[in-house]
N, C-alpha and C positions, 0 to 999 in steps of 0.2 A: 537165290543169290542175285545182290541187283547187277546192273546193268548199267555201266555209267557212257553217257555222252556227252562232248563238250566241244560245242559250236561257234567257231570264232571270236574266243573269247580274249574282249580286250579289258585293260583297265590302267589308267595314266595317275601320276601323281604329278601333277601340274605340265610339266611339256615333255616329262618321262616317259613313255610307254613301256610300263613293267612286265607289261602280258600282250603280245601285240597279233590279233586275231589268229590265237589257236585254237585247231581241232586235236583231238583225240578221243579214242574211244574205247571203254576198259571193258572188254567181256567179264562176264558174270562166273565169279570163281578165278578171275586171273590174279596176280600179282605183280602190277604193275610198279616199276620203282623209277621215278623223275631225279634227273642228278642235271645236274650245271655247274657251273662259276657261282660264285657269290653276286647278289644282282641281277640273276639272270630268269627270275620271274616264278621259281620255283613255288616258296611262300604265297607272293600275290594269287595265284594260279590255286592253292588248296583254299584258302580264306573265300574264294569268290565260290567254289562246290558248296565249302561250309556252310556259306549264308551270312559270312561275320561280315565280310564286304562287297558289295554290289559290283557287277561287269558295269564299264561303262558302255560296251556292247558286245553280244553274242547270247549264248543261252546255255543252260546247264541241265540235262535231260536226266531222270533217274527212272528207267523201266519204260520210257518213252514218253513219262509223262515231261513236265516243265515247270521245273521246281525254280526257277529262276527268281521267281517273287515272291516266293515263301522263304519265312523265316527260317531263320536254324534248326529250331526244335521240331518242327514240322516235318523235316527231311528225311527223319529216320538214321541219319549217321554219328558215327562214333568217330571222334580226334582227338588221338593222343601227342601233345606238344614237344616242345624240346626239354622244358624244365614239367615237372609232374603238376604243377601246379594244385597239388592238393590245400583241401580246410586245415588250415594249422589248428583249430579247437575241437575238430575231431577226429576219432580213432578208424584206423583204419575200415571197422564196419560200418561206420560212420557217414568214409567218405565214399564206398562201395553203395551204402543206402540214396545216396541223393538224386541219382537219377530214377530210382523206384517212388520216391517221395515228391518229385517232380509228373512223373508219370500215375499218382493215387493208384500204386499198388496197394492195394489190401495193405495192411501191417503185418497179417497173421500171417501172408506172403512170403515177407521180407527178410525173418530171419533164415530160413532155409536158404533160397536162390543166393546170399551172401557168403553161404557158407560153404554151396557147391560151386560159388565163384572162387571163393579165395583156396578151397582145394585143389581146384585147377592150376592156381597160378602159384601153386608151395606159398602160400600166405597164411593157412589152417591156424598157425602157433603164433598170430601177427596182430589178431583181428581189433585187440584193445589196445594196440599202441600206437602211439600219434607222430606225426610225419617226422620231427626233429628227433626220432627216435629210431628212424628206420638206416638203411643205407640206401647210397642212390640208386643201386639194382631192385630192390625192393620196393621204392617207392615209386619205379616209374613200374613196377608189375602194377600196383594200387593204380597206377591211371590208364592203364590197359585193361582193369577187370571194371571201372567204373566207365571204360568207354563200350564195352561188353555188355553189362548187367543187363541193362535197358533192353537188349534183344536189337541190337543194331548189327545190319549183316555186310553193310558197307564202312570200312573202316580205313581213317584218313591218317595219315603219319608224318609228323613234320620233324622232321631229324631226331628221333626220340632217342636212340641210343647214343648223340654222339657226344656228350658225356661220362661214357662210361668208359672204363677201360676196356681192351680190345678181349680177353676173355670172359669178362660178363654179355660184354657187346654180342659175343656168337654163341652165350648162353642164351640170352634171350630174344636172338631172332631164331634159335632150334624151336624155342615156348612157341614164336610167333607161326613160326610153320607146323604145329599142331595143332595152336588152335584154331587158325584156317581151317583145317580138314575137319577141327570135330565138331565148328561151330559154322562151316558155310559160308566163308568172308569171301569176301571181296576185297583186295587191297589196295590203297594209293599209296605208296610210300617216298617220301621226300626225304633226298639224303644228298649229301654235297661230299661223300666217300665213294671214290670210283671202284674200289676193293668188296663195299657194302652194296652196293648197286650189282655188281656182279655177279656176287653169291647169292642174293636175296632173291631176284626177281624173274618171274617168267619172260616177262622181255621188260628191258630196261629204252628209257625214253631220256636224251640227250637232247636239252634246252640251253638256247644262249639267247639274250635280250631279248625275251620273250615269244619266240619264235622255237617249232621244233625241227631240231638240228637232225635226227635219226631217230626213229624207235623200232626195233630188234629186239630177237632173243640176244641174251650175254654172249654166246658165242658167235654170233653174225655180227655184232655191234663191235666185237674184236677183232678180229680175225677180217674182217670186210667192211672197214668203214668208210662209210659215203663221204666225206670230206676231212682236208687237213684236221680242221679243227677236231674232228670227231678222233684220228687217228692219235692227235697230241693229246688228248685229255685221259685218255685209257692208258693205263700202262706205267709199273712203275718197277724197275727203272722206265721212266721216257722213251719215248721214238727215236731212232736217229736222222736226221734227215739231210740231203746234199740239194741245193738246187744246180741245175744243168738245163739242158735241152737234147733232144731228142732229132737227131739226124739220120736221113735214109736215103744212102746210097747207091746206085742199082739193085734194088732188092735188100741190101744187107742193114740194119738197123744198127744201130750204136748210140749211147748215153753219154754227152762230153758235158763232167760238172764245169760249175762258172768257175772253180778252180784251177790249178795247175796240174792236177788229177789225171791219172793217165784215162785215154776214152774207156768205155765198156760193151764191145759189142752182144748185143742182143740178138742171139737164135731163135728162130722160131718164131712165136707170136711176141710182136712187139705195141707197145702204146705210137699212136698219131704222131708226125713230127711235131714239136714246138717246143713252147718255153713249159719246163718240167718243174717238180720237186718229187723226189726220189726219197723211199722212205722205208726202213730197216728197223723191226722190231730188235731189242739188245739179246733176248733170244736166240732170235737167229741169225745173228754177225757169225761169219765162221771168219779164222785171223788167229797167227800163230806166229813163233820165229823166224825170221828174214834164212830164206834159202835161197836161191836160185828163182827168180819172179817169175810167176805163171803169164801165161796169154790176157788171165784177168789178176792186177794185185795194188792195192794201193798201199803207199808207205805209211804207219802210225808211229806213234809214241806213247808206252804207256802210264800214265799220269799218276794213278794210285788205283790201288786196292780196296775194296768193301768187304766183307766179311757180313753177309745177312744171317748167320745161320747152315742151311740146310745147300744155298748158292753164296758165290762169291762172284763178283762182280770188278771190272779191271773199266775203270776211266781213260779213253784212248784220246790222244791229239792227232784228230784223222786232218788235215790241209786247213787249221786253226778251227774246226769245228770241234763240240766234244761230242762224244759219241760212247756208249753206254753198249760192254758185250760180258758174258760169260766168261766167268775166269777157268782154264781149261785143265788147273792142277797144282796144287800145292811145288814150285822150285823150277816151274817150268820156265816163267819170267819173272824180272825184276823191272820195279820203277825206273824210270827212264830208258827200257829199251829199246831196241826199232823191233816193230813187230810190222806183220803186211796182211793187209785187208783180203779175203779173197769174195767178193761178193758173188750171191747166188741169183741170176732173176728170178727165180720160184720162189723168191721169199720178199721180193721187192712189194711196194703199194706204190704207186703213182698216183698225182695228184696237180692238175692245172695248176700251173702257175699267177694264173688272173681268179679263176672262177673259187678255185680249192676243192672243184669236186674229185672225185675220185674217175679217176681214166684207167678203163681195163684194157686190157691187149686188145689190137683188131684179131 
């Protein structure tokens, strides 16, 4: 299973810097999945592994060697695109054949290895029909078994499912996590689906203008993000966030937002004084019917209802901010009532107000 490294890699489109001297490095057999913003060098950053387009500096290592100035086809990897880009004038075995026919497999080879590709991938009943014939789930299996065939153990992914709708979409990334195991991959997977990033990857790698911003397992990269940015982009519903600052007075610690917000004192281990941003997964907002105000309560209002399903979700006007919590029961509130915050610091994330990094308690 290869071994990918990647050494300061940069590359500009004119004064742009779309990939601006990143490292990473993907153990052999891991499944690595890159998510960002639109723009944020993801693309640039697989094309330059590919070979399709040159770093303007750094290097691109596979098994330690330095493939950096070798072609494409020299590299040994397999990239499946966003659209399947299959031969519209041939048939599915057709277009499964061309990377064997690029590589002078035997012929006598070729029908066999085609046909234990396409059993793999439920294509057996598919083999003589041509692309305008298939559906989009089927055709982008066709540029998964033709990125396969060739015997490529490293395999590149540039947003391949995110045309599909969201139950084929976790159809075939179940395909994708078999066929890792039964063929050895190694995966780069490029996705701008923070949900698809989550589920998919052994540790997930969070890029913004070219630079990487976090790279974690899905659970560390949730649960404990290194910066705002990191903590706004996970999560849907959104984060809620207050800015404040952060005062300590003989000993006792206290969170006063820039609001009109009543203070928050903090027991225990607290974050550094200064200028703060305070930050509450929609999860865990605890916040209920206006009773008699606890030692900690801020007043809301709630705005509307969601309905997802399996959770429901109540839109709060917490001191003109909106702020996203758990609906707690069918008639418990109505829109427009006063409800009141009771925030927990065991569920808080702090974050510098200059830097954006993440501030844990002293």
């Amino acid at each position: 299973m290869p071994h990918l490294q990647l050494e300061q890699l940069v590359r500009t489109y004119g004064s742009v810097r779309a990939v601006d001297g990143l490292s990473l490095e993907v153990a052999s057999g891991e499944h690595v999945v890159v998510v960002g913003p639109s723009g944020g060098g993801k693309t640039s950053l697989l094309r330059m592994i590919a070979g399709l387009d040159d770093p303007d500096g750094g290097r691109v290592r596979l098994d330690g060697r330095d493939v950096t100035p070798e072609p494409p086809e020299r590299r040994g990897l397999g990239m499946v695109f966003q659209t399947p880009a299959l031969l519209p004038h041939r048939d599915v075995a057709g277009n499964l054949a061309l990377p064997l026919e690029l590589q002078r497999v035997p012929a006598s080879e070729r029908p066999g290895r085609i046909r234990a590709m396409a059993e793999q991938l439920g294509l057996a009943g598919l083999l003589t029909s041509r692309p305008a014939e298939l559906s989009g789930g089927e055709a982008q299996r066709v540029a998964l078994g033709r990125a396969l065939i060739g015997g490529a153990r490293l395999l590149l992914l540039d947003e391949p499912f995110s045309g599909l709708d969201a139950p084929l979409r976790r159809k075939l990334s179940a395909l994708l996590r078999e066929l890792r195991l039964r063929h050895g991959l190694t995966l780069l997977h490029v996705t701008h689906d923070q949900q698809e990033a989550l589920a998919a990857g052994d540790r997930v790698v969070l890029i913004d203008r070219g630079r990487v911003v976090q790279a974690a397992p899905p659970g560390v990269i949730y649960r404990q993000p290194a910066t705002g940015f990191a903590a706004a982009f996970f999560g849907d519903p959104p984060m809620n966030w207050l800015d404040g600052r952060i005062i300590s007075d003989r000993g006792q610690a206290r969170f006063e937002p820039a609001t009109d917000l009543p203070a928050w004192p903090l027991p225990g281990r607290a974050p550094a004084a200064g200028n703060i941003r305070l930050a509450i997964r929609p999860e865990a907002v605890a916040w209920g019917a206006v009773t008699a105000p606890g030692p900690v309560s801020w007043p809301a209002t709630v705005q509307r209802v969601e309905f997802w399903g399996a959770t429901s979700w109540a839109v709060l006007d917490v001191a003109g901010a909106c702020w996203w919590a758990r609906w707690p029961g069918p008639g418990t509130v109505r829109v427009g009532d006063a409800v009141q915050l009771r925030p927990d610091p065991a569920t808080a994330h702090w974050f510098d107000a200059v830097s954006d990094l993440r501030i844990e308690p002293d």
